[in-house]
C-alpha positions in Angstrom: -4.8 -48.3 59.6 -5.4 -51.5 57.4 -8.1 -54.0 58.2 -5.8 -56.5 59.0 -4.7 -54.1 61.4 -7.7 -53.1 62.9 -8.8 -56.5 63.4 -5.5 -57.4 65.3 -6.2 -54.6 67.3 -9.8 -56.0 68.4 -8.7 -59.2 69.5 -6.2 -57.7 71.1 -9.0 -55.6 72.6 -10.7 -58.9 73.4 -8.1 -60.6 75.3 -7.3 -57.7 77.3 -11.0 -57.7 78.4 -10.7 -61.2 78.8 -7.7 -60.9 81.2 -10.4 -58.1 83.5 -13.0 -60.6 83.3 -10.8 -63.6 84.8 -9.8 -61.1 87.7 -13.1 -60.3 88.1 -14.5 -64.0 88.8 -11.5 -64.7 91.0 -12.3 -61.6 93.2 -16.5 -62.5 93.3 -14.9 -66.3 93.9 -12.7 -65.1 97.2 -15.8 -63.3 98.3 -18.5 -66.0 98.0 -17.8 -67.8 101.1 -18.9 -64.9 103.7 -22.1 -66.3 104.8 -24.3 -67.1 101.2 -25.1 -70.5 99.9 -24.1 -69.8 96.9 -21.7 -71.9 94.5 -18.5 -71.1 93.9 -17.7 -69.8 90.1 -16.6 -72.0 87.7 -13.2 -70.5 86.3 -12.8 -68.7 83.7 -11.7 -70.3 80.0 -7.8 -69.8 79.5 -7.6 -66.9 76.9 -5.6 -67.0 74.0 -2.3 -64.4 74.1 -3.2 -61.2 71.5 -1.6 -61.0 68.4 1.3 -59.1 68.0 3.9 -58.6 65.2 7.3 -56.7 64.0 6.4 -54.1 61.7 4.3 -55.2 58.3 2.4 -54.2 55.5 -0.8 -56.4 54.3 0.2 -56.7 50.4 -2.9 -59.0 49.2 -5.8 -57.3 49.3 -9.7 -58.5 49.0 -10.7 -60.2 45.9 -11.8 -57.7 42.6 -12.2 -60.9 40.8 -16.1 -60.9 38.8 -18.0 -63.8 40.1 -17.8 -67.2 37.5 -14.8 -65.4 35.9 -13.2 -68.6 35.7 -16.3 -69.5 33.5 -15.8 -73.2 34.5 -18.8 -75.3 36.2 -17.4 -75.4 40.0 -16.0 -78.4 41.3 -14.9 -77.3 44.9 -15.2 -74.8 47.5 -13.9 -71.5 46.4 -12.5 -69.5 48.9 -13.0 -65.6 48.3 -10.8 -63.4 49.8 -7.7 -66.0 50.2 -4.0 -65.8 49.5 -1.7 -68.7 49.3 1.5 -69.4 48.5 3.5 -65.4 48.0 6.6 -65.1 46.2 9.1 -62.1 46.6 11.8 -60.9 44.3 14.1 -57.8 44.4 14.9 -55.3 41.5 19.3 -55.5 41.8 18.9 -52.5 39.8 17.0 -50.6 42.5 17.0 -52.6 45.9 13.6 -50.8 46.1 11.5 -52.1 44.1 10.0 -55.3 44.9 7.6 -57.5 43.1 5.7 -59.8 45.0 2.9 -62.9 43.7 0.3 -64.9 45.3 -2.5 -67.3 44.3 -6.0 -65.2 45.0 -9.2 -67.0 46.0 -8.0 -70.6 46.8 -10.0 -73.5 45.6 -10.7 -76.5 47.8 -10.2 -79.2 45.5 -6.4 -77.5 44.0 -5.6 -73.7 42.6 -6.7 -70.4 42.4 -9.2 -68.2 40.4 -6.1 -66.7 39.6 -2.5 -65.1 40.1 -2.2 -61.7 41.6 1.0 -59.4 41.6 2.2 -56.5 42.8 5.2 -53.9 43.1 6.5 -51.7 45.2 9.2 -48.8 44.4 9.6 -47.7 48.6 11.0 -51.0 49.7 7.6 -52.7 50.6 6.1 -49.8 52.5 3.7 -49.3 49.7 2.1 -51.6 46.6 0.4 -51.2 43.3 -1.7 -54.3 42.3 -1.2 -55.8 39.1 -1.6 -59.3 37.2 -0.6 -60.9 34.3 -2.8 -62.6 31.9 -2.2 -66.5 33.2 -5.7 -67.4 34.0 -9.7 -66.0 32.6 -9.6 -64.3 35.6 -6.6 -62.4 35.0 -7.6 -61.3 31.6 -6.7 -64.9 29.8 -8.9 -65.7 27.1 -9.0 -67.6 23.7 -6.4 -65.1 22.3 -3.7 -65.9 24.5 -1.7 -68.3 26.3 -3.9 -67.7 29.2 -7.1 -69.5 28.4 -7.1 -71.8 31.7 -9.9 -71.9 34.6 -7.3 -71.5 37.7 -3.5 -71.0 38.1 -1.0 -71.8 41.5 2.6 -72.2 41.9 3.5 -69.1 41.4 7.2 -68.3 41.4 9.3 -64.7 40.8 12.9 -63.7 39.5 14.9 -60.8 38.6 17.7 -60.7 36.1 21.0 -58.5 36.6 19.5 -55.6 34.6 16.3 -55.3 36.2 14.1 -57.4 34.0 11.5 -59.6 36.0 9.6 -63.0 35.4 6.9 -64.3 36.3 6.0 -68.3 36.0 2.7 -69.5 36.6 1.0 -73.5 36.7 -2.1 -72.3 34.7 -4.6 -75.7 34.2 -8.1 -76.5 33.6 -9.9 -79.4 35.2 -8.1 -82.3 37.3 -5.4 -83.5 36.7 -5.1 -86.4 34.1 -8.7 -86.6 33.5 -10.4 -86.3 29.7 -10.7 -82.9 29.0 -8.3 -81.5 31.2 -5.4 -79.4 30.4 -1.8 -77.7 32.2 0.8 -75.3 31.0 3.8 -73.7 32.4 3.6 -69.7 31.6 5.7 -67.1 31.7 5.6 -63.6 31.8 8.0 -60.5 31.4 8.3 -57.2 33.2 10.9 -54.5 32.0 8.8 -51.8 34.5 9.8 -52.8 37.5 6.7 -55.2 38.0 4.5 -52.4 36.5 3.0 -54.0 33.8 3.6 -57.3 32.2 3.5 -59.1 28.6 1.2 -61.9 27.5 2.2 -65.2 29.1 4.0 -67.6 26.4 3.8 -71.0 27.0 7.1 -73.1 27.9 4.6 -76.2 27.3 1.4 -77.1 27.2 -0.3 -80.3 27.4 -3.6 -82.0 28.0 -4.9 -85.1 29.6 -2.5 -87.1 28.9 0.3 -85.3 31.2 -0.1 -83.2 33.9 2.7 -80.4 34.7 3.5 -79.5 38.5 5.6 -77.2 40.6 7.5 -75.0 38.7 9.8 -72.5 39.3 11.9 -69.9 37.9 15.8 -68.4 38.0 17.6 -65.6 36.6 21.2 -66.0 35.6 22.9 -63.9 38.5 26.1 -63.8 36.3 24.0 -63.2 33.2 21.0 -61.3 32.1 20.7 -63.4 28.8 19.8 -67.0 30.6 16.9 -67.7 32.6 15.9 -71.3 33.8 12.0 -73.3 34.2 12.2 -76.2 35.4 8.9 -78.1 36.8 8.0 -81.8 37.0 5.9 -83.6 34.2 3.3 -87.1 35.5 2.2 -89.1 33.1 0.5 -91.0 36.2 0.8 -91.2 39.9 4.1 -92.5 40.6 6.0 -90.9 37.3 7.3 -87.8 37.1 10.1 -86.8 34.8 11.7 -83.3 35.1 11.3 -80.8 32.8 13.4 -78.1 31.9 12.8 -74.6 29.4 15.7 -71.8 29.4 15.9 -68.6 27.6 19.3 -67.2 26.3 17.9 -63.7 24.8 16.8 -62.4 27.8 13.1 -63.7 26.9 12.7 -62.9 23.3 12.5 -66.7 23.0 12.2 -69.9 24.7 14.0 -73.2 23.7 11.7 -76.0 23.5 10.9 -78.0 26.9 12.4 -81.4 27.5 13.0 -83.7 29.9 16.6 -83.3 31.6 16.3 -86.2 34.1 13.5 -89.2 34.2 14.2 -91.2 37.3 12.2 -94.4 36.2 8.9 -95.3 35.9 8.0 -96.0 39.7 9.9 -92.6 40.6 8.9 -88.9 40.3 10.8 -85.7 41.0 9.0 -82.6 42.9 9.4 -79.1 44.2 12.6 -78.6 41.6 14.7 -75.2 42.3 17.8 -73.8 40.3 20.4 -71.7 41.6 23.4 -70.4 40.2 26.8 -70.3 41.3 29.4 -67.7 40.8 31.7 -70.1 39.2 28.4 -70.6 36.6 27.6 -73.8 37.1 23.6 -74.4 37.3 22.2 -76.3 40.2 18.7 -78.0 40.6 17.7 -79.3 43.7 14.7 -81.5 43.7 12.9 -84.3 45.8 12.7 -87.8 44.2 9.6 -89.7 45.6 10.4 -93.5 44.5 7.8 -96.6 44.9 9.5 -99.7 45.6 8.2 -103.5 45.6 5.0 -104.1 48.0 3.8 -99.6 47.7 7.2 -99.1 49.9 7.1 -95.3 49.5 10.7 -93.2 50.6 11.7 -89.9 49.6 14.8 -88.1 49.2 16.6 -84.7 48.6 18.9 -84.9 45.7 20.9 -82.5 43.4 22.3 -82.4 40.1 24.9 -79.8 38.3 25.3 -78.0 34.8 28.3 -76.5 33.4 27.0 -75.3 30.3 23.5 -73.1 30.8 21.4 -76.9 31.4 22.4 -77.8 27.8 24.0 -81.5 29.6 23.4 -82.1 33.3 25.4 -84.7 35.8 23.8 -87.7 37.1 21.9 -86.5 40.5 23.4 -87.4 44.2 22.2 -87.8 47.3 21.6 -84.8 49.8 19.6 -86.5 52.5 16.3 -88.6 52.9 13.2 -86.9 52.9 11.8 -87.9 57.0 8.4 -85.7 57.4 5.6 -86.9 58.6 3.6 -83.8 58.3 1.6 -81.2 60.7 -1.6 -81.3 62.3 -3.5 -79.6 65.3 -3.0 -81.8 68.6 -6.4 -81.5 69.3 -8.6 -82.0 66.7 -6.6 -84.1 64.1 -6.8 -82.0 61.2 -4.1 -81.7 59.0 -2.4 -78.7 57.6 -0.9 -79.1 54.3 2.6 -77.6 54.8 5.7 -78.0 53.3 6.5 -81.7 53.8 8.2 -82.9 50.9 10.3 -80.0 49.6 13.1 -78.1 50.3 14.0 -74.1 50.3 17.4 -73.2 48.8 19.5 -70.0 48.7 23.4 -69.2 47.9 25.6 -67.8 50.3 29.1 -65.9 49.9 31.4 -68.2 47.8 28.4 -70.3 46.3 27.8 -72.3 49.2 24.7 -73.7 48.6 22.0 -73.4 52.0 18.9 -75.9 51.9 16.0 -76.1 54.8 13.4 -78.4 54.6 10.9 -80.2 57.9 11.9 -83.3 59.4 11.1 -85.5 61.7 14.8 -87.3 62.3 15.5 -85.1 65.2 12.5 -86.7 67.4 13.1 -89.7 66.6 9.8 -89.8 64.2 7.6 -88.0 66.8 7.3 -84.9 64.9 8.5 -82.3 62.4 11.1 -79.5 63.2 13.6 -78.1 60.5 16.6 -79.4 59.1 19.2 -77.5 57.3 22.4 -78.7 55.2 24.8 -76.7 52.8 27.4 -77.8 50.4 30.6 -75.8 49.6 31.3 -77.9 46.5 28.4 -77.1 43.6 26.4 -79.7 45.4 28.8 -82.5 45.0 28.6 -83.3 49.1 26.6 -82.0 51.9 27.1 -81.7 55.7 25.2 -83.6 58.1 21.4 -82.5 58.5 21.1 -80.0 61.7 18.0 -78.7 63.2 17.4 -75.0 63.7 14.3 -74.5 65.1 14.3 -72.8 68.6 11.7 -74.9 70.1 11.9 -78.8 69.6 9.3 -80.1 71.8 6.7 -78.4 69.0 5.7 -79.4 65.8 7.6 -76.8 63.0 6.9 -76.9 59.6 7.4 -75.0 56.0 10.7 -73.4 56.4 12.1 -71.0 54.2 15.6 -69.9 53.6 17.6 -66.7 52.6 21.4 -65.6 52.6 22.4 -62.4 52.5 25.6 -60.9 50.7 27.0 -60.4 54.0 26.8 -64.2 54.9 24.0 -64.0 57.5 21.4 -66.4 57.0 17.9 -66.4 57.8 14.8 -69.0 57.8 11.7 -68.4 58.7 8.7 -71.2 59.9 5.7 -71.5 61.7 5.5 -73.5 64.6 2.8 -74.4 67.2 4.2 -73.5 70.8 0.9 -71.4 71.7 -1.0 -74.4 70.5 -2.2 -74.9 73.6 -6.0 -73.6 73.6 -9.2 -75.0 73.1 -11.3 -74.1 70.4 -8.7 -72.8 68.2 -5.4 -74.1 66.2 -2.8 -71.4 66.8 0.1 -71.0 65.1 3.4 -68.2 65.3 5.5 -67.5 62.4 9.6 -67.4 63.5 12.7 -65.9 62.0 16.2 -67.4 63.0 19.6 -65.9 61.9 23.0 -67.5 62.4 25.9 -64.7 61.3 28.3 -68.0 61.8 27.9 -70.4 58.9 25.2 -72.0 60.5 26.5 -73.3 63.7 24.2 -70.9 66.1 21.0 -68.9 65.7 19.1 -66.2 67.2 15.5 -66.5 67.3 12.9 -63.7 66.8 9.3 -63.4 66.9 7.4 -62.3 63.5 3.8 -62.3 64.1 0.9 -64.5 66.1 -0.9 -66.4 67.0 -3.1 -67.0 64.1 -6.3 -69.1 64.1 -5.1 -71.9 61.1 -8.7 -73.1 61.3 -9.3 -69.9 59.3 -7.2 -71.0 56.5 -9.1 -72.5 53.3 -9.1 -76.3 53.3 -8.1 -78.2 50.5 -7.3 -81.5 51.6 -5.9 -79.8 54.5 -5.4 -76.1 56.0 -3.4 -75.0 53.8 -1.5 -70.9 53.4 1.0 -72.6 51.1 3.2 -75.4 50.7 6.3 -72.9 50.2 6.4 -69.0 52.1 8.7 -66.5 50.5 12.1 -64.4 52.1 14.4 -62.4 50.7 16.5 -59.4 51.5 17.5 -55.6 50.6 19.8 -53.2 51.4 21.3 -55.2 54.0 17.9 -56.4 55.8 15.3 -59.5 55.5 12.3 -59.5 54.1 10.2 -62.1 54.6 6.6 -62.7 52.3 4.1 -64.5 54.1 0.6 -65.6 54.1 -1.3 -65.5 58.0 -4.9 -66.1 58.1 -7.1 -62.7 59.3 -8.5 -62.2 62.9 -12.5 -62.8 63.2 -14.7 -65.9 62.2 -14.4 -66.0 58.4 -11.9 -67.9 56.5 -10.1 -65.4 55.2 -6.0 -65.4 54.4 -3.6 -62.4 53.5 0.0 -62.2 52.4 2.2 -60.1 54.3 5.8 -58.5 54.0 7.7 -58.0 57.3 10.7 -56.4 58.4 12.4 -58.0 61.6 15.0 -56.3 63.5 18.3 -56.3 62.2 19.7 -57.2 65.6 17.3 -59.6 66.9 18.1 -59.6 71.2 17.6 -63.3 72.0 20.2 -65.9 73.1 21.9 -67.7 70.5 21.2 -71.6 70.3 23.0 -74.4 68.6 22.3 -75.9 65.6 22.2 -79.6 66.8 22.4 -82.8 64.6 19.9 -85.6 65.5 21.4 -87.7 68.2 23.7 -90.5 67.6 22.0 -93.7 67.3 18.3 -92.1 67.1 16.2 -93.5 63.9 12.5 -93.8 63.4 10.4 -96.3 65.0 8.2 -98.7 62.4 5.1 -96.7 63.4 6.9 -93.4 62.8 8.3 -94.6 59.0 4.7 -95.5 58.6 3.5 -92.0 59.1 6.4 -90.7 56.9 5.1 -93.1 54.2 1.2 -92.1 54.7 2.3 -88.4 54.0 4.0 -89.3 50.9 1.5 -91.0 48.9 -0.9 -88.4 50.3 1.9 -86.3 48.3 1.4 -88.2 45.4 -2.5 -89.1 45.8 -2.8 -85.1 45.7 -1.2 -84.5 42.6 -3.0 -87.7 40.6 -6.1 -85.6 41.8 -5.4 -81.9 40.9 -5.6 -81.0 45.0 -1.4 -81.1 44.5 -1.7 -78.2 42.9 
């Protein structure tokens, strides 16, 4: 039995003794009043439900990282023993083997000591650690590309013929400060996930620009192309996007450059490529612009390539961006969550899915998630519907999946058993329409957890993006939940849901007709954005 197991185990234990204590005090309380002057019991504190879960298997494991590796003066609070931010890929060679990423030991103030990586050759039942060489801790050092204090951002892909890549934000110091320094790496697997080759650099820069949120695709049609693409900020409201592609299968790189600048009081964010079967490229991005007077709005757009991202089409208009972020009822505190960027998968056909949190369906009052598809390479998109089971609770950080079959998935947390004192508790939640997207079934992964156990950096935070993806007919989603007991300490986690999940189906609902945000509700969806943007300017972004 794992640890993580063992501890979900004792608090079950707990609430089950908790339960026997409440009847307890309501039996003494029925039998004070037979002649004693005693008072009658106060009653009992209202105890938490136990943990429970679908089946999983704890992936990250406790930190083998040497003190100082980093061999930087500390800046921040370094959490030990914390994963953020997991990735998952699948070997199309050999629906087995799966490689999964995470950032390991989170810092307060933005990144990790490092990236850690894994594989598995039974489908996820079983894991070999591993790492590539993306930050001092991982083994970079003046001889390679790796020479950086911390890495994040890590993002996964597999080609047709089983190669693998890995693409990590490595950086040193925050951001845009003298002395300070970023690069997007990459590394290559041809072991199923085994081993990996020294990080090259798609660019590197120092204080001058800072590079953010990358990630990585392989060519579905083609082993020979894999596509980077990030976001570059010369400042806090600029942010050009940047774009690298191999064409060898990762014998070499084509130079970085800049495929779309949006001005110099705009910047693009949380940028994701997929490829359709017809071969045309498509990156879906956020665009965070800065009017006249610090007016701050957000939006989802999407631009196309025909030819491998040698030219690209002018970007349109998905949706705007409406989130106004999460944050425990109680107390205030923030979580930083996925507010401000999308997840993306293709379905049967190319149909492109996107999910994303929003607050348009409460009419500002708080987040739940929105999903949208377009069935022509992104040239149009249907109306914005929300798919989370539970709207009268705050959702947030959705991920997204289709399966060959059609069947799509997304998983979020949301805070229905929020509703305790003392802790923040949150449930992770997998719905799955087999319709297109008009109704769901909802299914319960695992919770509650405690997110006042998560590391803090500039809000709880287990990731501003969660990880699903599917094998041999079933989903897989890659998680991070924070660990039962007092200490802040987070894990990443694969889990395998039912394939028929028993629940009622629900509607996908559009927001209703005539419902907009009030002034004070745009205001919060304005205050989250250039905390978005204050982040990044800061090196907490990361």
């Amino acid at each position: 039995m794992s640890a993580r197991r063992a501890g979900f185990r004792i608090r079950a234990g707990c609430a089950a003794r908790g339960l026997q204590l409440v009847a307890l005090l309501t039996l003494l309380a029925a039998c004070g009043g037979g002649g004693g002057n005693g008072a009658a019991m106060p009653p009992a504190p209202p105890v938490p439900p136990a943990f429970t879960s679908v089946p999983q298997v704890r992936v990250s494991q406790p930190s083998a990282f040497a003190p100082g590796c980093d061999g930087a003066t500390p800046t921040g609070t370094l959490y030990v023993d914390t994963a953020a931010e997991p990735y998952l890929a699948v070997n199309p060679t050999n629906q087995l083997n799966l490689i999964a990423g995470w950032q390991q030991n989170r810092w307060s103030d933005g990144g990790a000591q490092g990236v850690s990586l894994a594989s598995s050759v039974d489908g996820g039942m079983s894991w070999r650690l591993t790492s590539a060489a993306f930050s001092r801790c991982t083994g970079g050092n003046s001889g390679n590309a790796g020479n950086y204090a911390r890495a994040t951002d890590v993002w996964l892909t597999a080609s047709p013929n089983g190669g693998m890549y890995a693409l990590s934000l490595s950086f040193t110091g925050a951001t845009l400060l003298p002395g300070s320094s970023s690069a997007m790496l990459v590394a290559q697997s041809l072991d199923g996930g085994a081993t990996w080759t020294l990080p090259i650099a798609l660019i590197q820069d120092g204080a001058q620009f800072s590079n953010d949120k990358g990630s990585i695709t392989a060519d579905p049609n083609n082993s020979s192309y894999v596509y980077a693409v990030w976001d570059r900020l010369p400042n806090q409201i600029a942010g050009p996007a940047y774009f690298a592609m191999t064409a060898d299968a990762g014998a070499s790189w084509q130079p970085a450059r800049n495929i779309y600048d949006p001005g110099p009081t705009s910047q693009t964010i949380g940028h994701q490529i997929v490829v359709l079967p017809s071969d045309v490229v498509v990156d879906i991005f956020t665009q965070i612009d800065t009017a006249a007077g610090g007016v701050t709005t957000a939006s989802l757009r999407a631009m196309q390539s025909a030819d491998h991202g040698t030219t690209w089409s002018t970007p349109v208009m998905i949706s705007d961006l409406e989130a106004r972020g999460t944050t425990d009822p109680q107390s205030g505190h923030a979580v930083r969550d996925g507010s401000d960027l999308a997840s993306v998968s293709v379905g049967p056909g190319g149909v492109i899915e996107v999910v994303w949190q929003d607050a348009r369906f409460s009419g500002g009052q708080r987040d739940g998630i929105a999903l949208t598809h377009s069935s022509d390479a992104g040239a149009s998109w249907s109306a914005p519907a929300q798919v989370n089971a539970d709207h009268a609770v705050q959702a947030f950080t959705p991920t997204i999946n289709v399966r060959p079959d059609g069947a799509i998935a997304v998983t979020y947390f949301d805070l229905r058993n929020d509703t305790f004192p003392g802790v923040f508790l949150s449930d992770c939640w997998i719905v799955v329409s087999r319709d297109g997207g008009a109704t769901f079934q909802e299914s319960h992964l695992s919770g509650p957890l405690d997110l006042n156990l998560a590391p803090d950096s500039q809000g709880l935070f287990l990731g501003d993006y969660q990880s699903l993806a599917n094998a041999r007919g079933a989903f897989l989603p890659f998680y991070v939940q924070t660990d039962a007991g007092t200490q802040v300490r987070s894990d990443a986690s694969i889990s395998f849901p039912p394939a028929a999940l028993a629940a009622a189906a629900f509607r996908a609902h559009a927001a209703p007709p005539g419902m907009t945000l009030t002034a004070a509700a745009r205001q919060h969806v304005m205050e989250r954005l250039r905390l978005t943007q204050a982040q990044r300017l800061r090196g907490r972004g990361r």
